[in-house]
N, CA, C and O atoms as CSV, one atom per row, in Angstrom:
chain,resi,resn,atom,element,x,y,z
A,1,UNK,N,N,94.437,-5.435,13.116
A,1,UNK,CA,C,93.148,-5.036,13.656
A,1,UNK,C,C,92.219,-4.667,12.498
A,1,UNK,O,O,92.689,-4.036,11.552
A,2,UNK,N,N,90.821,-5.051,12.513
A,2,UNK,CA,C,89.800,-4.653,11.720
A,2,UNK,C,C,90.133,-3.176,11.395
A,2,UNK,O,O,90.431,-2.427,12.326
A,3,UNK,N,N,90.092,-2.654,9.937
A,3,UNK,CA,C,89.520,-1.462,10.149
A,3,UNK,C,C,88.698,-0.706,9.280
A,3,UNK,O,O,89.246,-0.871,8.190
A,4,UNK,N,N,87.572,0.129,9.075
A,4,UNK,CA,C,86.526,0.252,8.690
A,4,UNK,C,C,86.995,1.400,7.623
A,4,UNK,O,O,87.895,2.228,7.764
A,5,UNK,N,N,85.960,1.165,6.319
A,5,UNK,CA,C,86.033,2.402,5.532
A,5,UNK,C,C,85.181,3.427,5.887
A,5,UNK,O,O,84.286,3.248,6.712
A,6,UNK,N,N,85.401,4.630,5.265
A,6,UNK,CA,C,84.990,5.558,5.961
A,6,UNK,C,C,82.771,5.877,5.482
A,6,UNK,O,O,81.888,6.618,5.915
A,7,UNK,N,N,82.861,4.900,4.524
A,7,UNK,CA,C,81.001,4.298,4.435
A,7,UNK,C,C,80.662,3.658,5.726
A,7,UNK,O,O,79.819,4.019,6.547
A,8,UNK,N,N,81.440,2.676,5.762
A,8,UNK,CA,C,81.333,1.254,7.274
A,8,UNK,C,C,81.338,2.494,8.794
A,8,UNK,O,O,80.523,2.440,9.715
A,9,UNK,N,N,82.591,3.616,8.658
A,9,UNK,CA,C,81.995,3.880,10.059
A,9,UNK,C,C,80.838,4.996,10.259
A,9,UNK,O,O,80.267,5.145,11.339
A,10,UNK,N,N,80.482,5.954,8.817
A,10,UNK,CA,C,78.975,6.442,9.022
A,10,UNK,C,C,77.999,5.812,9.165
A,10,UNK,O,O,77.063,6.156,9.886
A,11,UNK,N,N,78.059,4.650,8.417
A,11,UNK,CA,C,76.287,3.846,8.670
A,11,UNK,C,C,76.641,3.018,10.205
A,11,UNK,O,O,75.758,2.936,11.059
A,12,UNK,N,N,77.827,2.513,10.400
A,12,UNK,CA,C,77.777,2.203,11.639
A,12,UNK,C,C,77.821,3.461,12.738
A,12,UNK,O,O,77.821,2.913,13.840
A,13,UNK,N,N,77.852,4.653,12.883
A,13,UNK,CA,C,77.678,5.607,13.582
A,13,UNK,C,C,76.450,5.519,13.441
A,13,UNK,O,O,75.704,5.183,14.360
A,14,UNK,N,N,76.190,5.713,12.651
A,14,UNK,CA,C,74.568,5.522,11.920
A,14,UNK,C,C,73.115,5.164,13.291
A,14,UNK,O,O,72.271,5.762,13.958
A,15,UNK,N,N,73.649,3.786,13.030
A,15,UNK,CA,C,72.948,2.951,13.580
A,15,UNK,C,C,72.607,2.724,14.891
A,15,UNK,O,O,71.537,2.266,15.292
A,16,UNK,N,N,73.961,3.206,15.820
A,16,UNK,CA,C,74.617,2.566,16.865
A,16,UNK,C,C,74.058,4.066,17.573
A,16,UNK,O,O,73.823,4.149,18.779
A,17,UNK,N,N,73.878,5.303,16.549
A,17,UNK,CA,C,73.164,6.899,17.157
A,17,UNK,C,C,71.440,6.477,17.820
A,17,UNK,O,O,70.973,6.968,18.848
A,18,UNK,N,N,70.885,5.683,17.114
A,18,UNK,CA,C,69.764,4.822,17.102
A,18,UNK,C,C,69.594,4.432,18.180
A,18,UNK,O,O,68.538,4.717,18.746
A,19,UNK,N,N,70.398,3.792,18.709
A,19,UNK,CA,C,70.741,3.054,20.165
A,19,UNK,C,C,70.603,4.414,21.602
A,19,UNK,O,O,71.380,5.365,21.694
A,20,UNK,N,N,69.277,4.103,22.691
A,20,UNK,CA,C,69.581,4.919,23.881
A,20,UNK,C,C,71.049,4.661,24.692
A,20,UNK,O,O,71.500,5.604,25.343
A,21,UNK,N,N,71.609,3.695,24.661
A,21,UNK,CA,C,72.520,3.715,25.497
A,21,UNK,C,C,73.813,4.108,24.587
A,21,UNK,O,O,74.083,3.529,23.534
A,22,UNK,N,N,74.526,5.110,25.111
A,22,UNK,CA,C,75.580,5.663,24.896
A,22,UNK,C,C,77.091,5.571,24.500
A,22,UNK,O,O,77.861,6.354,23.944
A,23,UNK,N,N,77.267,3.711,25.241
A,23,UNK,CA,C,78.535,3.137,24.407
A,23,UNK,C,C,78.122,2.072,23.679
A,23,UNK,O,O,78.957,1.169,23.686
A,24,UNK,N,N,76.898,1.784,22.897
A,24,UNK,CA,C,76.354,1.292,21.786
A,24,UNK,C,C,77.242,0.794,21.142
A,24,UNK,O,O,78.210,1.513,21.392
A,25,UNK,N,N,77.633,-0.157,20.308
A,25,UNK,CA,C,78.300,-0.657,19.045
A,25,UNK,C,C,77.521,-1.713,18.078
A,25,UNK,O,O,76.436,-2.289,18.167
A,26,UNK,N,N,78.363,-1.704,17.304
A,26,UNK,CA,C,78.043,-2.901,16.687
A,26,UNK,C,C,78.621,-3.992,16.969
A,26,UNK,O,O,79.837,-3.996,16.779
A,27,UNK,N,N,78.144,-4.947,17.370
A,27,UNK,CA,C,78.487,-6.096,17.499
A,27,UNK,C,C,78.798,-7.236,16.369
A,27,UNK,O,O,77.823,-7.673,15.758
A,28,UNK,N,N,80.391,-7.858,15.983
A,28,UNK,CA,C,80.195,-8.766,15.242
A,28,UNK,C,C,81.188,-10.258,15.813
A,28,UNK,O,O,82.335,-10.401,16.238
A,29,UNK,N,N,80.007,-11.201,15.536
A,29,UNK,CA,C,80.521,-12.450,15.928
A,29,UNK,C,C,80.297,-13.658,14.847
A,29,UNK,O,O,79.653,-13.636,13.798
A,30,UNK,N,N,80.869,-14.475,15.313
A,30,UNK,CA,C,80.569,-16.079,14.477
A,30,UNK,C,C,79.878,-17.106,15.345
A,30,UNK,O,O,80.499,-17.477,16.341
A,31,UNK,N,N,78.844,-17.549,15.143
A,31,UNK,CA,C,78.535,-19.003,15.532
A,31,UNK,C,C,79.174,-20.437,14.499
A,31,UNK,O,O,78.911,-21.608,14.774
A,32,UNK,N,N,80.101,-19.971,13.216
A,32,UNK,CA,C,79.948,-21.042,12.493
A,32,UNK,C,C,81.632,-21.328,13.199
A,32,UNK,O,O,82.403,-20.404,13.457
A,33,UNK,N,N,81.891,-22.540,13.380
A,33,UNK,CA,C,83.476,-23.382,13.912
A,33,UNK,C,C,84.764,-22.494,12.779
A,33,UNK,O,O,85.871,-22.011,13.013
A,34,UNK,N,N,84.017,-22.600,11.670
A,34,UNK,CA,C,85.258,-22.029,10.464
A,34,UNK,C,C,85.428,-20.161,10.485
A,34,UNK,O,O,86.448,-19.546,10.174
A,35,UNK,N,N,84.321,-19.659,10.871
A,35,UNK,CA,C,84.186,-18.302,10.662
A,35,UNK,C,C,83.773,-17.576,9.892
A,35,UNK,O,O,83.733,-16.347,9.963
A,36,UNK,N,N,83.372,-18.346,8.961
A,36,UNK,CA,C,82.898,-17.976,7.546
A,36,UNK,C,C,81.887,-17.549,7.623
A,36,UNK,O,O,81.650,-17.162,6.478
A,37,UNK,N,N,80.707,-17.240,8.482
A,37,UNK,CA,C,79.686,-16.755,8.436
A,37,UNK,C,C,79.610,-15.962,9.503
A,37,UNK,O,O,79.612,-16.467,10.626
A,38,UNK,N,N,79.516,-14.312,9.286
A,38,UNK,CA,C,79.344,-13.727,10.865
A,38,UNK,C,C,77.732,-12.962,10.284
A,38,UNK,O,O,77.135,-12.874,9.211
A,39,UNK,N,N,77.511,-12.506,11.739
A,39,UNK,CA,C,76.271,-12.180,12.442
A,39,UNK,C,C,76.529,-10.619,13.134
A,39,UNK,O,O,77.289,-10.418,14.080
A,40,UNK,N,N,75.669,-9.512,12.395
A,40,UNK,CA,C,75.856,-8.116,13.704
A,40,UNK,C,C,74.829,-7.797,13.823
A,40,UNK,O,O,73.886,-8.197,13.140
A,41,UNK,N,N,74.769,-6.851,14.890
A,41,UNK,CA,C,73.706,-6.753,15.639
A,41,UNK,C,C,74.026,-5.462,16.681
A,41,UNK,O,O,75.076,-5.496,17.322
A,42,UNK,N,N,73.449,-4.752,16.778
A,42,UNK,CA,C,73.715,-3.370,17.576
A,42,UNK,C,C,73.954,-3.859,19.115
A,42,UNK,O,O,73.027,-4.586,19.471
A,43,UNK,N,N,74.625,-3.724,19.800
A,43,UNK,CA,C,73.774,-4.199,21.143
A,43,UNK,C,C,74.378,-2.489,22.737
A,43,UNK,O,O,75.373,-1.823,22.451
A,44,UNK,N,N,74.104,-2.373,23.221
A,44,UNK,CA,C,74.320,-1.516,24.176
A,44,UNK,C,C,76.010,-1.314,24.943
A,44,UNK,O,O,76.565,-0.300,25.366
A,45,UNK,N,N,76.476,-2.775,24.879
A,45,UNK,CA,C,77.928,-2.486,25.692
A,45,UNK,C,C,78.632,-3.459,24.797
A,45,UNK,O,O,78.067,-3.950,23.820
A,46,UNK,N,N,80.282,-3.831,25.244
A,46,UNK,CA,C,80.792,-5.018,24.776
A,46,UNK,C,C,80.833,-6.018,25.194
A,46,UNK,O,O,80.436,-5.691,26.313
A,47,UNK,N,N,81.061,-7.582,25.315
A,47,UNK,CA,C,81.314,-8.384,26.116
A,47,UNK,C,C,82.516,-8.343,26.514
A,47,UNK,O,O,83.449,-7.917,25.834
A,48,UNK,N,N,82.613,-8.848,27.816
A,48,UNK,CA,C,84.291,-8.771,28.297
A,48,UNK,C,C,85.255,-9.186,27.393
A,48,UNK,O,O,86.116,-8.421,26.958
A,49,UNK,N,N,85.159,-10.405,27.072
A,49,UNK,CA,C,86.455,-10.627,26.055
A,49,UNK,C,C,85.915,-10.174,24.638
A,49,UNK,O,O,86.380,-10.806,23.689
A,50,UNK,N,N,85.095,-9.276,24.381
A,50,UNK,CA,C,85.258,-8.131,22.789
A,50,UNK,C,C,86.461,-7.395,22.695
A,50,UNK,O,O,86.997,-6.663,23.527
A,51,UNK,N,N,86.793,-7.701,21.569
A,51,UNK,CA,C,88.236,-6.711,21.118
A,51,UNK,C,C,86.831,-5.041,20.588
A,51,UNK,O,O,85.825,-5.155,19.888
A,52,UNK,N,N,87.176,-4.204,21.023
A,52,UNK,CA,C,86.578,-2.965,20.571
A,52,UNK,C,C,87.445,-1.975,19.744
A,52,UNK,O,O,88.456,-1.362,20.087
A,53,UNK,N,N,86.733,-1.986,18.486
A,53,UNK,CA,C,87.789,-1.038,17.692
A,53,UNK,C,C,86.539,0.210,17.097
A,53,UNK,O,O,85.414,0.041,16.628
A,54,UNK,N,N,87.179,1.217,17.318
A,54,UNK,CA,C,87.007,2.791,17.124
A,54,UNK,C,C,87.307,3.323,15.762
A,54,UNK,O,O,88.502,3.263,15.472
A,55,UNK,N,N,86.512,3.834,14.847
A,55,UNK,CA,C,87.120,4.155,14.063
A,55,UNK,C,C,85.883,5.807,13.440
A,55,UNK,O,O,85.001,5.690,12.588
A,56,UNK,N,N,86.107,6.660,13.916
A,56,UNK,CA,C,85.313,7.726,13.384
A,56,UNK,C,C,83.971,8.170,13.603
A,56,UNK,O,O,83.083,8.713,12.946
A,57,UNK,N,N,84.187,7.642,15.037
A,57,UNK,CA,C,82.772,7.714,15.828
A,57,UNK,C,C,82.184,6.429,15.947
A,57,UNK,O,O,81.222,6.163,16.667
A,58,UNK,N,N,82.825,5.609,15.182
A,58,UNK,CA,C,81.917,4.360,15.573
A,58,UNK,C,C,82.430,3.041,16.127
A,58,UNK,O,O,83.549,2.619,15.837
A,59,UNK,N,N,81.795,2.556,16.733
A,59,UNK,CA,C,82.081,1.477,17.791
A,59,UNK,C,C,82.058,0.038,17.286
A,59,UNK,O,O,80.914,-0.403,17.177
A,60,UNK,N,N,82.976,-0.751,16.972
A,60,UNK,CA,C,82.799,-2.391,17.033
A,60,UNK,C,C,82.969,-2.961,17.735
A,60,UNK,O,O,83.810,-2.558,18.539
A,61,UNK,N,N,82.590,-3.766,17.889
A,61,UNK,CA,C,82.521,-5.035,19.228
A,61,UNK,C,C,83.038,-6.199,18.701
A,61,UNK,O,O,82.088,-6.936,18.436
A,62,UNK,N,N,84.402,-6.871,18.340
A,62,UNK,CA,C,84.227,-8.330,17.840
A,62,UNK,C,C,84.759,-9.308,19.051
A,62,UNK,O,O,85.774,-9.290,19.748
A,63,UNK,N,N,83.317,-10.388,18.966
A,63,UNK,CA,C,83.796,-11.595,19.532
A,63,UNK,C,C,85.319,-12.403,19.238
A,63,UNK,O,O,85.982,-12.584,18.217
A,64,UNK,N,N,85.427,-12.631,20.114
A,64,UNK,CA,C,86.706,-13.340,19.968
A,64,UNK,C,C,86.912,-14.114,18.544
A,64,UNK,O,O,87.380,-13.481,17.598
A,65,UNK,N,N,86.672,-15.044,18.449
A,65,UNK,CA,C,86.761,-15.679,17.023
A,65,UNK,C,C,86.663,-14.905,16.480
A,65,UNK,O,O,87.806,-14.643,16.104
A,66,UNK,N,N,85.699,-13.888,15.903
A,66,UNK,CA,C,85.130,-12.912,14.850
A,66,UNK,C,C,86.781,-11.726,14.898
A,66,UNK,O,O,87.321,-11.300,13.877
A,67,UNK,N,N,87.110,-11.525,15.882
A,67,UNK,CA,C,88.354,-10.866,15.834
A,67,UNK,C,C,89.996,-11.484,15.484
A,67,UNK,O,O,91.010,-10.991,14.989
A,68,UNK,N,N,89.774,-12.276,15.812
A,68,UNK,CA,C,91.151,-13.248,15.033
A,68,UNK,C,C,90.864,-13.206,13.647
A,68,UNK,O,O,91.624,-12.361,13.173
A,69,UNK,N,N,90.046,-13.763,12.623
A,69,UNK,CA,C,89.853,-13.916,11.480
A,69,UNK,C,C,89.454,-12.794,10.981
A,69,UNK,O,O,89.547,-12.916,9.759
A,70,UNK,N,N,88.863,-11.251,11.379
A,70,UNK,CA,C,89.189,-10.580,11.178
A,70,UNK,C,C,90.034,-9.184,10.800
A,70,UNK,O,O,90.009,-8.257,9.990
A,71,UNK,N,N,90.892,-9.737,12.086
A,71,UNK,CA,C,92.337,-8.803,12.102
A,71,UNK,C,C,93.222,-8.201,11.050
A,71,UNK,O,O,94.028,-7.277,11.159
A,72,UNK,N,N,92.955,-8.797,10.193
A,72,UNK,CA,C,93.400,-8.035,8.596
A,72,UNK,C,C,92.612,-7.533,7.574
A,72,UNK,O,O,92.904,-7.268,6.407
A,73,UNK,N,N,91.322,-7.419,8.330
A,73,UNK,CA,C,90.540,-7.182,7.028
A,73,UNK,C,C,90.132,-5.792,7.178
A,73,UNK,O,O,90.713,-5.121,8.030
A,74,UNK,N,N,89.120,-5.212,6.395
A,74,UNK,CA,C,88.681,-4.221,6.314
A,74,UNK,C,C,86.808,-4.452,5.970
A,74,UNK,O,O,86.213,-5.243,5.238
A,75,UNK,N,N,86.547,-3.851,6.471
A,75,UNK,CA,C,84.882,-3.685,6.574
A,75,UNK,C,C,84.393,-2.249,5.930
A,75,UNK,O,O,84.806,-1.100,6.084
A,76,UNK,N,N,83.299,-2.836,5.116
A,76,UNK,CA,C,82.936,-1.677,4.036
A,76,UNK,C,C,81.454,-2.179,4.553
A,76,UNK,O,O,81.173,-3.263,5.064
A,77,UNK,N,N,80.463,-0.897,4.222
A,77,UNK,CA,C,78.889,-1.232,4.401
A,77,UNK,C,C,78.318,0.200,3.205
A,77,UNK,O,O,78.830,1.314,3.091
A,78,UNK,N,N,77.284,-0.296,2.564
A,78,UNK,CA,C,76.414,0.374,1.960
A,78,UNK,C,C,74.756,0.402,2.335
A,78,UNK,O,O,74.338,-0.357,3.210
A,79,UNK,N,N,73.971,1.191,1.722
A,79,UNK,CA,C,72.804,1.308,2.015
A,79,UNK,C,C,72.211,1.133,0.706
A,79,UNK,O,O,72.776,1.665,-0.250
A,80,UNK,N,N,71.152,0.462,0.528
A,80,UNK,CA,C,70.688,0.518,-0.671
A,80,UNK,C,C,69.495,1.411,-0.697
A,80,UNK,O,O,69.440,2.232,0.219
A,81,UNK,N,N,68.395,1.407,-1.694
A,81,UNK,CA,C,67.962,2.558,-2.316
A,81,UNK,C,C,66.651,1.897,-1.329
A,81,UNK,O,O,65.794,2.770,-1.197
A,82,UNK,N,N,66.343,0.854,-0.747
A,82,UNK,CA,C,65.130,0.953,0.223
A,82,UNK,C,C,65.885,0.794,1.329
A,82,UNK,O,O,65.420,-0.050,2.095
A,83,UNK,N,N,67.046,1.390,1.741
A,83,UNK,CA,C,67.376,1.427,3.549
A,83,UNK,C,C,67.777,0.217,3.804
A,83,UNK,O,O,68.290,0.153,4.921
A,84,UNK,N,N,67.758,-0.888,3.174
A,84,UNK,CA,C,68.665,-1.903,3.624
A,84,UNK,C,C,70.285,-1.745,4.020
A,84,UNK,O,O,71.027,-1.342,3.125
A,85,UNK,N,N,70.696,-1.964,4.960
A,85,UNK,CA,C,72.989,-2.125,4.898
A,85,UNK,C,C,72.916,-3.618,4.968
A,85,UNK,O,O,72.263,-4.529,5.476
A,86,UNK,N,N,74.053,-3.352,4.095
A,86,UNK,CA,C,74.717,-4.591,3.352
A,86,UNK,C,C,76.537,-4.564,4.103
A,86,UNK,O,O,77.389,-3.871,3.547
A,87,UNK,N,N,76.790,-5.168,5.017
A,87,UNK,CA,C,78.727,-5.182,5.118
A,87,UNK,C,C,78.867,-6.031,4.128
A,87,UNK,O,O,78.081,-6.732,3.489
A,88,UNK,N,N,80.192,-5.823,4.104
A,88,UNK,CA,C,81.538,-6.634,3.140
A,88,UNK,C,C,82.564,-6.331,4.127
A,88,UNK,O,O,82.738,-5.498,5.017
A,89,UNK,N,N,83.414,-7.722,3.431
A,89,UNK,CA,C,84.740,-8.022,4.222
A,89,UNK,C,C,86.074,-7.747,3.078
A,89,UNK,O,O,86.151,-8.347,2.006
A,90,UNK,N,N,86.592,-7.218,3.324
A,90,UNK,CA,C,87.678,-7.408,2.192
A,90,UNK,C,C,89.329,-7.194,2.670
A,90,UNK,O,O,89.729,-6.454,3.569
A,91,UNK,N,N,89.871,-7.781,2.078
A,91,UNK,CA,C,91.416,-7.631,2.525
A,91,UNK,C,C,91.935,-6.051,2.957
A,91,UNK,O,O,91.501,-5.121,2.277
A,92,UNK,N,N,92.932,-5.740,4.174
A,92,UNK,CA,C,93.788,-4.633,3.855
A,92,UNK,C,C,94.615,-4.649,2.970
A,92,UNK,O,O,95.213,-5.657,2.594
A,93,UNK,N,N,94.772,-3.306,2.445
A,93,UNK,CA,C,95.712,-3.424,1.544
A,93,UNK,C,C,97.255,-3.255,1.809
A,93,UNK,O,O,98.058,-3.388,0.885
């Protein structure tokens, strides 16, 4: 299972606090066939088949694909010095 460093689940608490509706997450999916490129996006609930993983207040949502090819990894996010977040994917160790 995905699981988040402890940067990835403040700015994703972060964000998802932002959100009026209450089981908020982040949402991450793939449109590309290989997976190599994902897409997030805050959105209000999960989709039925979202795997939802919890990690320190904060909520993920991964699409199916996006959760298979994720399942071993780990998710890191920073903020840069004008408010941009940036994720990364990187192996568990």
């Amino acid at each position: 299972m995905l699981t988040l460093t402890e940067n990835a689940s403040t700015i994703v608490k972060t964000l998802t606090d932002q959100s009026p509706d209450e089981s908020a997450g982040l949402r991450i999916s793939s449109s590309n066939p290989d997976a190599t490129a994902f897409a997030a996006a805050v959105t209000p609930e999960p989709e039925a088949s979202d795997q939802v993983v919890e990690s320190g207040g904060a909520r993920i949502f991964l699409e199916t694909q996006a959760a298979e090819v994720l399942d071993d990894k780990v998710l890191d996010a920073q903020v840069d010095d004008q408010g941009a977040v940036s994720f990364a994917i990187g192996v568990s160790a």
